[in-house]
Each structure stands twice: as structure tokens, then as C-alpha cells.
C-alpha positions as CSV (number, residue, x, y, z in Angstrom):
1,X,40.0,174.5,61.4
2,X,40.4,176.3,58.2
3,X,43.0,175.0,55.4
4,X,43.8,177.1,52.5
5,X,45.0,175.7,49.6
6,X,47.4,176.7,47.0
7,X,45.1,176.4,44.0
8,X,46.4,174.7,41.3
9,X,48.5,176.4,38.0
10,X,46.6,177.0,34.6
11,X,48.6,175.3,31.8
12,X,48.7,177.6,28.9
13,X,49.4,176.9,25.6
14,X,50.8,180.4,24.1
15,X,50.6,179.8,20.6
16,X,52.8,182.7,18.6
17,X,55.9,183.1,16.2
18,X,56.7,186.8,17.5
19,X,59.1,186.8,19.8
20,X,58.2,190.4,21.1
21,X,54.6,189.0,22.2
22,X,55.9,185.8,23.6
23,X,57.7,188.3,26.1
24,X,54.9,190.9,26.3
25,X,52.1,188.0,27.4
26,X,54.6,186.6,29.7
27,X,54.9,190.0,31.4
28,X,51.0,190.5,31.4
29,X,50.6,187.1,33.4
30,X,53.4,187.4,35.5
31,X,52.0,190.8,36.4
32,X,48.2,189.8,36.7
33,X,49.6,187.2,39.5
34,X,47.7,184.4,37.4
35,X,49.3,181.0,38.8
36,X,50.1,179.4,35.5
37,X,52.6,177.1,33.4
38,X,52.7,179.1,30.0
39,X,54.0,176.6,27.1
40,X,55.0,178.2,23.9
41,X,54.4,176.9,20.7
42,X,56.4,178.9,17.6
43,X,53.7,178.3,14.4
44,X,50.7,175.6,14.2
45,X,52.4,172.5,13.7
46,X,54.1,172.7,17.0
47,X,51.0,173.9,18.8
48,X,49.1,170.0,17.5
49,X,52.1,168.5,18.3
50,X,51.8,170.3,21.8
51,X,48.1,169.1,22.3
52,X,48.6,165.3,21.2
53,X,51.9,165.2,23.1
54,X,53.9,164.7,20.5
55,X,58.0,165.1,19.8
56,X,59.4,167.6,22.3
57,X,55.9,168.3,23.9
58,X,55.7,164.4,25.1
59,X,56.0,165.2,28.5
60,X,54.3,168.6,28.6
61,X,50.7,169.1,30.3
62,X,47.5,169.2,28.3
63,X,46.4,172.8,28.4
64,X,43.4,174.2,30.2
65,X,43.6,177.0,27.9
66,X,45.1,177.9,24.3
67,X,45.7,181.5,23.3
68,X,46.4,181.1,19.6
69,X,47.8,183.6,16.9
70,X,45.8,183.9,13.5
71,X,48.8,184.2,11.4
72,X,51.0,182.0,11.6
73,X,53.9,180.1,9.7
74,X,54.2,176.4,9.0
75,X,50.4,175.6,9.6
76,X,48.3,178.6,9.9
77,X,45.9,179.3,13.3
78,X,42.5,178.8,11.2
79,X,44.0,175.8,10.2
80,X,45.0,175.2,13.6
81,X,41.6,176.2,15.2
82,X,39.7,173.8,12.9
83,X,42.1,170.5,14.1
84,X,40.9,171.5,17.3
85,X,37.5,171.5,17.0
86,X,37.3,168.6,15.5
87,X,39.2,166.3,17.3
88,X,36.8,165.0,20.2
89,X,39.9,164.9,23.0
90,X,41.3,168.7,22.3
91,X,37.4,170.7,21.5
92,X,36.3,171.5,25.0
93,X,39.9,173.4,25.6
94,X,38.8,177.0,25.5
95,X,40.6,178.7,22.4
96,X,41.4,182.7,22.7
97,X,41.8,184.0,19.5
């Protein structure tokens, strides 16, 4: 007997404060058929709140992925990037830049 599974959803963190690519990535997944959960996180605080579970992310998934935004208000993604990489839990998520 074959089985075929339903393979299991990517969680994404989608780290951006534009509005207009929020919208723009969710299209380009939707479209690519890519079985995923995409999380958004509006500037860099929210996106290390996100990863340690913290405030409204306390129930959300850890990511298998982050695609992170440079520029960005509050805390900024170098910033962000560099929390990541050095906290032993978060620095084998891949990061897209």
C-alpha cells in the first residue's frame, strides 16, 4: 500500500512595516502553492517578541524560516539579525534578508 501524506506547513515569520509588501509576499506564496503559516511582524521589536513567544506572539509557532526587512522602525533588522545570531535557541532559523 502506498500512503501519501499532506506534508506539513512552513511557519514564516514575515518581518516588514510596508503594508504593500505584506500583501505582495502573501500573494507570491499563495501563488507558488508553498504550504505555509506566514506570521507578520510590523518592525523588529515585534519580530523578537515573535521568536521568544512573547506578548501577542505567546501562542504562535517558532518559525522554520524568517524573511526579514533591513529597514525597519522601532528596532532596526541589523539590529534584529544580530539578536538572532546570537541567541543559541533562534541562530539555526534560516534568515532571508
Amino acid at each position: 500500500m502506498k500512503f501519501e501524506s499532506t506534508p506539513q506547513p512552513i511557519d514564516i515569520l514575515l518581518v516588514e512595516d510596508n503594508a504593500a509588501d505584506v500583501r505582495l509576499t502573501e500573494e507570491v506564496l499563495t501563488e507558488s502553492k508553498i504550504h505555509n503559516n506566514l506570521i507578520v511582524a510590523n518592525d523588529g521589536a515585534e519580530a523578537l517578541n515573535c521568536l521568544r513567544q512573547q506578548g501577542k506572539f505567546k501562542n504562535s509557532p517558532r518559525p522554520d524560516l524568517i524573511l526579514l526587512d533591513l529597514n525597519l522602525p522601532v528596532k532596526d533588522g541589523r539590529e534584529v539579525l544580530a539578536e538572532i545570531k546570537a541567541d543559541p535557541d533562534l541562530k539555526r532559523i534560516p534568515v532571508v534578508v
